[in-house]
C-alpha positions as CSV (number, residue, x, y, z in Angstrom):
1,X,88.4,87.3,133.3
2,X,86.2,90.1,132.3
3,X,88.0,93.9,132.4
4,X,87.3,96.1,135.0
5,X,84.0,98.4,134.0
6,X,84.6,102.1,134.2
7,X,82.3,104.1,136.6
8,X,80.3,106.7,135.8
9,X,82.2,109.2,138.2
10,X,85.5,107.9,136.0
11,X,84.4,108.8,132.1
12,X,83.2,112.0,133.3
13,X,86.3,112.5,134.4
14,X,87.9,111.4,131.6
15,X,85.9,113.8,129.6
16,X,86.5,116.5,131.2
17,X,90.2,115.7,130.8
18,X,89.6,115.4,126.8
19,X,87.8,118.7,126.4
20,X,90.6,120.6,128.9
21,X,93.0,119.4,126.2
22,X,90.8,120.0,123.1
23,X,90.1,123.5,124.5
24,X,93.8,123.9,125.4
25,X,95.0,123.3,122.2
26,X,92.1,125.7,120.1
27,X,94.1,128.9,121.2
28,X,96.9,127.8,120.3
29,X,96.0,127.0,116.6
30,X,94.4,130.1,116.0
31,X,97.8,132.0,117.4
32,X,99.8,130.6,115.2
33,X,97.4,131.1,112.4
34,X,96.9,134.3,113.2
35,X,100.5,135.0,113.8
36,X,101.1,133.5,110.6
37,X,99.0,136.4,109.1
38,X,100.3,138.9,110.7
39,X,103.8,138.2,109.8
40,X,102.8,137.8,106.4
41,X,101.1,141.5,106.4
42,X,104.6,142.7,108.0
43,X,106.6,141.4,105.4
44,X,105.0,142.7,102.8
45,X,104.9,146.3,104.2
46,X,108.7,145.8,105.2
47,X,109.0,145.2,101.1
48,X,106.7,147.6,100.0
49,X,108.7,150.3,102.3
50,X,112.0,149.0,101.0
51,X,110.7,149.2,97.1
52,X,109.3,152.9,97.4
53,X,112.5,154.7,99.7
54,X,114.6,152.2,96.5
55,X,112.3,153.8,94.1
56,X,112.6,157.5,95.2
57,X,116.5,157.1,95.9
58,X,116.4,156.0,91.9
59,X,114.2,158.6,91.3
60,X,116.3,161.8,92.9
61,X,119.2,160.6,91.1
62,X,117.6,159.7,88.1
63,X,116.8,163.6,88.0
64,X,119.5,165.6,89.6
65,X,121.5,163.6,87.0
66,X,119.5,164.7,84.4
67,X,119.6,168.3,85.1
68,X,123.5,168.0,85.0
69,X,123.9,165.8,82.0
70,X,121.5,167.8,79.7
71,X,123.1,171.6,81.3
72,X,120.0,172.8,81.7
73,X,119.8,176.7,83.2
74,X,119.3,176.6,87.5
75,X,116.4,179.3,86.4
76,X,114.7,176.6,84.9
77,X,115.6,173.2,86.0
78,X,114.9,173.2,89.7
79,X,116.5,170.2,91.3
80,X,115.5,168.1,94.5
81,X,117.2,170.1,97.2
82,X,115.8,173.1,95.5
83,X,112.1,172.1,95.6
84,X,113.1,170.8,99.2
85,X,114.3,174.1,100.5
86,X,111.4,176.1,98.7
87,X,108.9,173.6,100.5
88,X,110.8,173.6,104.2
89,X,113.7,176.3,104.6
90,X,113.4,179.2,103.0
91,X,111.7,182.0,104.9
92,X,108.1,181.9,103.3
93,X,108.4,177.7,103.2
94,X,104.8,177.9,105.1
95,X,103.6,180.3,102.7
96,X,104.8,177.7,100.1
97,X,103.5,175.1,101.5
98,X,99.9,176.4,102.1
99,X,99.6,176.9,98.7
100,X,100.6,173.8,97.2
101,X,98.5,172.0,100.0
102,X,95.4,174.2,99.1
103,X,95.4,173.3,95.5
104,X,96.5,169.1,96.7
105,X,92.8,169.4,98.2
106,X,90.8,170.6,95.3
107,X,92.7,168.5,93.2
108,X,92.2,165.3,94.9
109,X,88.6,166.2,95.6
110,X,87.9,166.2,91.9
111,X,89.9,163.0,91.2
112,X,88.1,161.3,93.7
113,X,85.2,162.0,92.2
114,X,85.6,161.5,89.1
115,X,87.5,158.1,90.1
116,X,84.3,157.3,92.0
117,X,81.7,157.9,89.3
118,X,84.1,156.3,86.4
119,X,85.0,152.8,88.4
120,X,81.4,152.8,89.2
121,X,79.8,153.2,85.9
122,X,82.6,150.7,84.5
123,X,81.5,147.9,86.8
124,X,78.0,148.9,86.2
125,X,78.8,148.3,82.3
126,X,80.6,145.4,82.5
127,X,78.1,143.6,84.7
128,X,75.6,144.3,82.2
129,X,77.7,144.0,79.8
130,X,78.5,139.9,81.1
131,X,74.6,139.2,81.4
132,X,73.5,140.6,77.8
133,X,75.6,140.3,74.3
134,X,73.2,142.8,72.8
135,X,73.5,145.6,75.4
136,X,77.2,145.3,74.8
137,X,76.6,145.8,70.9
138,X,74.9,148.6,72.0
139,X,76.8,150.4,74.2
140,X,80.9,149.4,73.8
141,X,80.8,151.7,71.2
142,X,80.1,155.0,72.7
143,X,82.5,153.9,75.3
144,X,84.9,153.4,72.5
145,X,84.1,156.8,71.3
146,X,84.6,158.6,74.0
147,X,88.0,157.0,74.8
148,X,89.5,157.7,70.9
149,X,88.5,161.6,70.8
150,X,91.4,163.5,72.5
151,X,90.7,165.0,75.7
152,X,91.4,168.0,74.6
153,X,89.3,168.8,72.4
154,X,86.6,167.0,74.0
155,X,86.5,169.3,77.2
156,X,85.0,172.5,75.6
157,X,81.7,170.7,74.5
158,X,81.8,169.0,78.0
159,X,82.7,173.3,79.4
160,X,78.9,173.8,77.0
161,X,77.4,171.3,79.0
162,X,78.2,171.4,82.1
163,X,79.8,174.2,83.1
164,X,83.2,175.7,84.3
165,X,81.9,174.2,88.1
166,X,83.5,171.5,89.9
167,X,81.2,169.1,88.2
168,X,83.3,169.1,84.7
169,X,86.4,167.7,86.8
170,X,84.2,164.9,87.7
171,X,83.4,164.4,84.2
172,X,86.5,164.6,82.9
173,X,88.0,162.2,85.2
174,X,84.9,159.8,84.8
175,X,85.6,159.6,81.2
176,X,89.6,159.0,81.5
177,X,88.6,156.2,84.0
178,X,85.7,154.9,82.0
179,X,87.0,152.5,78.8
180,X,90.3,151.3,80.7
181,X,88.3,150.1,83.8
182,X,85.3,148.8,81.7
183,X,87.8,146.3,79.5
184,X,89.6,144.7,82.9
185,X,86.6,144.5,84.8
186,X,85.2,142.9,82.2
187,X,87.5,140.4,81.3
188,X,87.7,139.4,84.8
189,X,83.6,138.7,84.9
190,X,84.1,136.7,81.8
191,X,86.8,134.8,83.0
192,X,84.8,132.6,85.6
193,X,84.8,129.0,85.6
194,X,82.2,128.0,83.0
195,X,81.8,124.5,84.8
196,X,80.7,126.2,88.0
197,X,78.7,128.3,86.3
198,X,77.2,125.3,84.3
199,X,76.4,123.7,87.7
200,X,74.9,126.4,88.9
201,X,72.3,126.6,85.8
202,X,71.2,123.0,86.7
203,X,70.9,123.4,90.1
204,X,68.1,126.1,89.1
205,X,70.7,129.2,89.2
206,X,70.0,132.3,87.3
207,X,72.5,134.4,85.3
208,X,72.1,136.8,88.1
209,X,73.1,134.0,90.7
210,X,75.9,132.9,89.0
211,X,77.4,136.1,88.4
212,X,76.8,137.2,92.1
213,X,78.3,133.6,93.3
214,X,81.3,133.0,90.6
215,X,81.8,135.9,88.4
216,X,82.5,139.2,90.7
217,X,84.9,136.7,93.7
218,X,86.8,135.6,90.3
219,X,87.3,139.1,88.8
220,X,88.5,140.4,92.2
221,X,91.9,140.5,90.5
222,X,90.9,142.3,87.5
223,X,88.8,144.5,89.3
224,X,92.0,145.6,91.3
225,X,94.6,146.1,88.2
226,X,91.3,148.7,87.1
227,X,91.7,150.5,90.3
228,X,95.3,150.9,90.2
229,X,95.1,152.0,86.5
230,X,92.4,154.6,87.5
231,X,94.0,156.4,90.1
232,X,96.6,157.9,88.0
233,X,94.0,158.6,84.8
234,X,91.4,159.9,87.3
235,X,94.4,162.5,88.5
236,X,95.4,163.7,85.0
237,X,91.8,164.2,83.8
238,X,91.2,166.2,87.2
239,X,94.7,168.2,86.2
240,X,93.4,168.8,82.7
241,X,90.0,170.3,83.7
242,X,91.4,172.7,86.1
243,X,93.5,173.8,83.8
244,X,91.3,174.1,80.9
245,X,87.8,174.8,82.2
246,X,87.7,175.2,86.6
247,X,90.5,177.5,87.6
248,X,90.8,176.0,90.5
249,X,93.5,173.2,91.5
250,X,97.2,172.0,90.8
251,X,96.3,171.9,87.1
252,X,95.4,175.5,87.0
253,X,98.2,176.3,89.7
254,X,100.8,175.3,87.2
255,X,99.5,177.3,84.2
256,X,99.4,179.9,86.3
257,X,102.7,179.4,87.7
258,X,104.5,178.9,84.3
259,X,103.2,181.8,82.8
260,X,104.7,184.4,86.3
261,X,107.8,182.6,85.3
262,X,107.6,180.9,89.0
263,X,109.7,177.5,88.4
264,X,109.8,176.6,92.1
265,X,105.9,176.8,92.5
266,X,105.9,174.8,89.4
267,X,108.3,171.9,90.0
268,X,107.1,171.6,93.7
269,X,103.7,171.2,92.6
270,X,104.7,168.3,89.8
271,X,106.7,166.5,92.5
272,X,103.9,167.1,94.9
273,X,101.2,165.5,93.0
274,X,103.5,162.8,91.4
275,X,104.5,161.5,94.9
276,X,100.5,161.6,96.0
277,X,99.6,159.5,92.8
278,X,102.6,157.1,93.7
279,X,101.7,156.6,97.5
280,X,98.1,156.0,95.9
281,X,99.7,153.6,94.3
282,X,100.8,152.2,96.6
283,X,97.7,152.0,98.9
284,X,96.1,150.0,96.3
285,X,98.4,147.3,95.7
286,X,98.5,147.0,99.5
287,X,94.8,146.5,99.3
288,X,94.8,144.0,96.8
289,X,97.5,141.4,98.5
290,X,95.3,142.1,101.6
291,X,92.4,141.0,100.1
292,X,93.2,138.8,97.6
293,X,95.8,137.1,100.3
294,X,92.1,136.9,102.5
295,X,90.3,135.4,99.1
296,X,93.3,132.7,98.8
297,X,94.0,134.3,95.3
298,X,97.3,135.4,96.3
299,X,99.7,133.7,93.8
300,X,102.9,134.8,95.6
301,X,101.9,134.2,98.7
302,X,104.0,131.2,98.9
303,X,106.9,133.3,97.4
């Protein structure tokens, strides 16, 4: 005996039944997947919060402790609680803290800059530097060059050239930012796969292709450990040209400072600037998990 034959009324039915569930189950994926994400992100920011408020709990100790153990003169030494007060209690705290904001802004204005231009002319470099053997020849040396002459005595001719404007900051922080950059963003273009690269070249690829397609996703990493070794350079050669060429800035703040004999102005503005280049820090290693977490080049994420 033959089974019974479906009608046509009864697999539409049935369909409809199937795709209900199919569609009923979509949502329900992506929620936990995206749940999954987000509690991943919250974790991390729960740990990142719990490293820094460890950090800066090491940190105050660390140099109250120090100020005691070495006996070094209150005139002097200026302790937490005394940059505190100068920043919030004291009677002309707004007045203090104006100032110290004031030269934050021109300070990070030039560092930004000069992080800017150097990061970019690294990646520039080393892109050019992954496609042709002989521009690298040509050019690692001056990079090399200027990375070995001090600073110092560097920023005078650069004072010749450019000025005592705003534009020597950027330069000065370009060049800090420059040679350290270059070498990891370098290394991480060089350290694609050269068996997808390979496959690429047969399929009809160019150098170009290969680089856009394997090189720059792989060096994501490297490019990131540049970035976070940049922020802090790009800061200090900002502080050094204000102090030695713009008059202008925390770095020229604290000469100034030093030399009225005003140690509260002083220490508030290194613990100022030293917390800014830590919360950059901080910013940038978020970014990285974020991304790299996105890329699935997270190594800890299953940590």
């Amino acid at each position: 005996m033959s089974a019974p034959t479906r009608t046509a009324d009864e697999a539409r039915d049935e369909a409809r039944t199937d795709d209900r569930q199919l569609s009923g189950n979509r949502p329900s994926v992506m929620t936990r997947s995206t749940g999954s994400q987000a509690r991943g992100i919250g974790a991390y920011i729960g740990r990142a919060l719990g490293t820094g408020v460890l950090t800066l709990v090491i940190v105050l100790v660390a140099w109250q402790g120090l100020i005691l153990l070495l006996g070094v003169s209150p005139f002097i030494a200026k302790g937490p609680l005394d940059v505190f007060n100068w920043l919030f209690t004291v009677p002309a705290a707004a007045e203090n803290r104006a100032l110290i904001l004031t030269n934050l802004g021109v300070t990070l204005t030039d560092a930004f800059l000069g992080f800017v231009a150097g990061l970019l002319l690294a990646l520039v470099l080393a892109t050019l530097f992954t496609l042709s053997k002989g521009i690298e020849h040509a050019l690692m040396p001056i990079a090399l060059l200027l990375r070995s002459v001090p600073l110092v005595a560097f920023v005078p001719v650069l004072i010749l050239i450019t000025g005592r404007g705003p534009s020597i900051a950027v330069v000065t922080g370009a060049i800090v930012v420059l040679f350290p950059a270059l070498v990891n963003i370098a290394f991480g273009l060089r350290s694609a796969s050269p068996q997808v690269s390979d496959v690429i070249a047969v399929y009809g690829g160019t150098p170009f292709t290969a680089l856009r397609k394997v090189a720059l996703p792989s060096s994501l990493p490297s490019f990131f450990a540049a970035i976070k070794i940049s922020i802090p350079g790009a800061i200090t050669g900002a502080l050094l040209a204000e102090w030695l060429a713009t008059g202008q800035g925390l770095g020229y703040g604290i000469v100034v400072a030093v030399s009225q004999v005003k140690n509260f102005e002083v220490w508030s503005s290194v613990v100022v600037i030293t917390i800014v280049s830590m919360v950059l820090y901080g910013v940038a290693q978020f970014a990285e998990n974020l991304v790299l977490r996105r890329m699935g080049m997270d190594q800890s994420a299953g940590n």
